[in-house]
N, C-alpha and C positions, 0 to 999 in steps of 0.2 A: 545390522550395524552400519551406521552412515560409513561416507567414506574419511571423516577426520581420524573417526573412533577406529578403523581398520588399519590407516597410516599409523598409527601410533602402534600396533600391536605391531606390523611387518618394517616398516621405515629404524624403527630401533632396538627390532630385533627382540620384540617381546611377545612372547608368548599368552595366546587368549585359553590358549588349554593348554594343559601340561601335558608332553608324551608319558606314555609308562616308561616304567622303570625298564624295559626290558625293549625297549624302540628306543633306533638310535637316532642321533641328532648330527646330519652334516652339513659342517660349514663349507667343503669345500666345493668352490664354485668350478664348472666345468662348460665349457662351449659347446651343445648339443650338435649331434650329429644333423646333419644337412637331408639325411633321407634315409628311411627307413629299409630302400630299395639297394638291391645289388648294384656296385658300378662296375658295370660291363655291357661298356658301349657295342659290342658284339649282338648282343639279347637287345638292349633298347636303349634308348635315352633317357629313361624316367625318372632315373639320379638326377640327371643333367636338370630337366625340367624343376623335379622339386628345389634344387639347388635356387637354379636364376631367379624362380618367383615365389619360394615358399611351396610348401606340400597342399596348401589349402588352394591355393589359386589354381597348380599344377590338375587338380581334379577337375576343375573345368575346362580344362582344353576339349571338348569333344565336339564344338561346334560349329569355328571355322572352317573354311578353308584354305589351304597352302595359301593361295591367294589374298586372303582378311591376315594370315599370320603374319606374311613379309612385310606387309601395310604397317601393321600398330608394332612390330617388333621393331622396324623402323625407327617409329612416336618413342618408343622403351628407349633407342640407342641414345637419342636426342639426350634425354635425363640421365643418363647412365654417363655421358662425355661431357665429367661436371666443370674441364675447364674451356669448354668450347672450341677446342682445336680440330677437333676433325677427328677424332682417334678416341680408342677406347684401349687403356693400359691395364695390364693387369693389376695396378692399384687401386684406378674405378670399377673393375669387375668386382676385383675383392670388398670393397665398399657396398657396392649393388647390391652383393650377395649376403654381407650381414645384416643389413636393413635390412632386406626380405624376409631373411631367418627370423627375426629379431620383430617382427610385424605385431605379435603381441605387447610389445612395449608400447611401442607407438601406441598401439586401442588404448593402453590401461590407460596411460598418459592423460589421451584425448577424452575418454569420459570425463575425467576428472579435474579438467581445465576448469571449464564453466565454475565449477565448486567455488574455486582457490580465486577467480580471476573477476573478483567481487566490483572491480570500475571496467569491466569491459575495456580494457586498453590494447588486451592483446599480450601483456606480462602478465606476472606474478611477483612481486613483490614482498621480500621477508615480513613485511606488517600483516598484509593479505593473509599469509598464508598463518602466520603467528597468532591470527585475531578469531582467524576458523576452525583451526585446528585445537587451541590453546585457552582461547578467550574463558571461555564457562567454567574450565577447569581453573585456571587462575583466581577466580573470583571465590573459592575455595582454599583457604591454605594447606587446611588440615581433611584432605580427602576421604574417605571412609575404605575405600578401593585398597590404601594403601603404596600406591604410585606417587614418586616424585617427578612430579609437572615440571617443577620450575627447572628440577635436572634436565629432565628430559627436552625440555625447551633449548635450551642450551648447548645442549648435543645435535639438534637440530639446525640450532642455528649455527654453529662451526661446519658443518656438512653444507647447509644453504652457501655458505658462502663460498665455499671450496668448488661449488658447483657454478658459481656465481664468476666465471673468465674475468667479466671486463670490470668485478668490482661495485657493481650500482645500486647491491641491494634488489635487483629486479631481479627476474629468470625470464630471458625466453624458453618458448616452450623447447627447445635442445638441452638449454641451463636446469628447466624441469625434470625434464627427464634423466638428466645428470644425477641430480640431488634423488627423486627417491629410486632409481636404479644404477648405482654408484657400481656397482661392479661391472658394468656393462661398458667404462671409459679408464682409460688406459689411465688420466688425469686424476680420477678420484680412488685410485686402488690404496694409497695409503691410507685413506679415511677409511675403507675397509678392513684396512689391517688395522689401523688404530680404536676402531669401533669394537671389534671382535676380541682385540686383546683386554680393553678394559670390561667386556662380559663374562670373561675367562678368568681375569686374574685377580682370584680375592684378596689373597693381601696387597694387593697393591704394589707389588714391588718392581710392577714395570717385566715381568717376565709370566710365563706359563711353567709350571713344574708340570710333573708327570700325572699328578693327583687332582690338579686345577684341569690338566687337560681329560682325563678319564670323569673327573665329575661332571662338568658340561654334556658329556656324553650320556652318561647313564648314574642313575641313583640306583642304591642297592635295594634301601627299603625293603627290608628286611630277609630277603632271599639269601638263603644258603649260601650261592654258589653263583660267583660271576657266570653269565654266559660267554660260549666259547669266543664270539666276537668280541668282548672286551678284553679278553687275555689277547686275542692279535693286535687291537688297537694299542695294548702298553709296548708290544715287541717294537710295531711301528714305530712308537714314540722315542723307544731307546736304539731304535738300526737305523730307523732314517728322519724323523721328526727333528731330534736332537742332533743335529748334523758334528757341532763339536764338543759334545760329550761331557757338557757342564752342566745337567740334572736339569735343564731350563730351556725352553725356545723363545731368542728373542724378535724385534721383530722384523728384521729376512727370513727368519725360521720360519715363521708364522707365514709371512705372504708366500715361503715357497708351497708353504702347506692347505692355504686356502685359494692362492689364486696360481698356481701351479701352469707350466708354460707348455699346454698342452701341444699337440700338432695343429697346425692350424688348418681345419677343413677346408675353411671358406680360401682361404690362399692357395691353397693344393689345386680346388676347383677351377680358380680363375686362370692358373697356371695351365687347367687344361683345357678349357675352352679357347685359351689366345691359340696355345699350339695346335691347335684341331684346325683351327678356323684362318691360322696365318698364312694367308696365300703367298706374301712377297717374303716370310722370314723377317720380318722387322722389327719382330717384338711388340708392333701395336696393330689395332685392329680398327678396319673401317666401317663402316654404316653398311657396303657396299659387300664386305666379306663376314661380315655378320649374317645379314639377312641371304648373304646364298648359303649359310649353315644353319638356317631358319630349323634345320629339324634336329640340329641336336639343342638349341637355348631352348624350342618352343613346342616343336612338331608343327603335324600338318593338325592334330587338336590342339590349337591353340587357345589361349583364355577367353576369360567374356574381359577383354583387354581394358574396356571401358572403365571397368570397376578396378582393375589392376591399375592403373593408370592415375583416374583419382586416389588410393590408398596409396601408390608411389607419391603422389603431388604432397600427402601429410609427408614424408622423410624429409 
């Protein structure tokens, strides 16, 4: 499957195989955990580790020395102090620390530029992407597949633009990555909610019933007997889904249900790396008391930095 023909099935939310009737389908999005590891700085740092650079980078630290780690942990602080003042806040921690989580975004991203970025200028442009994605299928009206292109165009392009800040019809590649992972920016969550609700709600009336929402979820297809998980999906829907009790979720119901205001790890984290590492109490942090807490951001197995370093340069 190219990558237009895959955009089209994940970007709008359409399915290239149908689940079974008995496999559930969740919309709701949740910010994965930071590390699969215990935090208790007691035992090790290795929370700490996967946190600041990702679980994957974290695996290479076995090669420096204390020595190589203060060096390039350093080079890291530089990027990480994105307004140049000398300081590192826990709001560029917290920043640091999703982009690193979040490093698959960026790869899918970047594969897929070259695709979309048909004049080499370094954008994307809704024609660009309209003409690659869309082109062959348009020249068809009546598709045998069964898919409507021209909808589906359309919905695409109210999301492009929504992604699209400064208005120009372009995308830099941040605006890219906006538009096809939309839940990922605090900016495009209503297109999320607004994308989801009209998947969900067949008649059209601008809401989710109970029926709209358990069918999304599961088709019965001819089985006896819901399974036990769809009988607690409808309790949810009438204890807590349906917050004021009008047979329907509208849409705050819906975003508290698919983008829900989980704890925030990456915030938690940054929180404790300042207070670890804050020598003077001042709530921010220097290049200078960083790298003397070189072993809880990094250890003395530090990355192969080099490569970390370039993959930071893409954020």
């Amino acid at each position: 499957m190219s990558t237009p023909q895959l955009l089209l099935c994940l970007s709008l939310s359409v399915l290239c195989i149908s689940p079974k009737p008995t496999e559930r389908k969740d919309r709701v999005h949740h910010d994965p955990q930071l590390s699969d590891k215990p935090h208790d700085d007691a035992q090790s740092f290795d929370y700490d580790h996967d946190a600041f650079l990702g679980a994957e980078e974290a695996k290479t630290f076995d090669q420096l020395t204390p020595e190589e780690s203060k060096e390039r942990l350093g080079v890291m602080v530089d990027k990480i102090d994105t307004d140049k003042d000398g300081l590192v806040t826990e709001g560029e921690l917290k920043a640091w620390i999703k982009k690193a989580q979040k490093k698959y975004v960026y790869e899918s991203v970047e594969r897929q530029w070259q695709e979309f970025d048909t004049n080499q200028d370094g954008l994307i442009s809704w024609d660009e992407y309209r003409n690659v994605t869309y082109g062959t299928y348009l020249d068809d009206p009546d598709p045998d597949d069964g898919f409507n292109y021209k909808q589906m165009m359309v919905r695409d392009e109210r999301r492009f633009k929504m992604a699209d800040k400064d208005g120009d019809l372009t995308a830099t590649k941040e605006e890219f990555t906006a538009f096809l992972h939309p839940e990922e920016y605090d900016y495009m969550k209503d297109i999320v909610v607004q994308e989801t609700m009209e998947d969900i709600d067949k008649n059209g009336d601008g809401f989710i019933d109970l029926e709209e929402y358990i069918g999304d979820m599961y088709s019965q297809d001819g089985e006896a007997e819901e399974p036990e998980w769809v009988r607690t999906e409808r309790e949810q829907f009438l204890e807590f889904r349906d917050k004021n009790r009008d047979g329907k979720m509208d849409k705050e119901e819906t975003k508290d249900w698919i983008l829900p205001s989980d704890y925030d790890h990456a915030e938690a984290e940054a929180r404790h790396l300042v207070y670890e590492s804050d020598q003077n109490k001042d709530g921010k942090l220097t290049k200078e008391e960083i790298v003397e807490k070189y072993d809880l951001f990094v250890g003395s197995q530090a990355t192969d930095f080099g490569e970390a370093l370039v993959r930071h340069d893409e954020f």
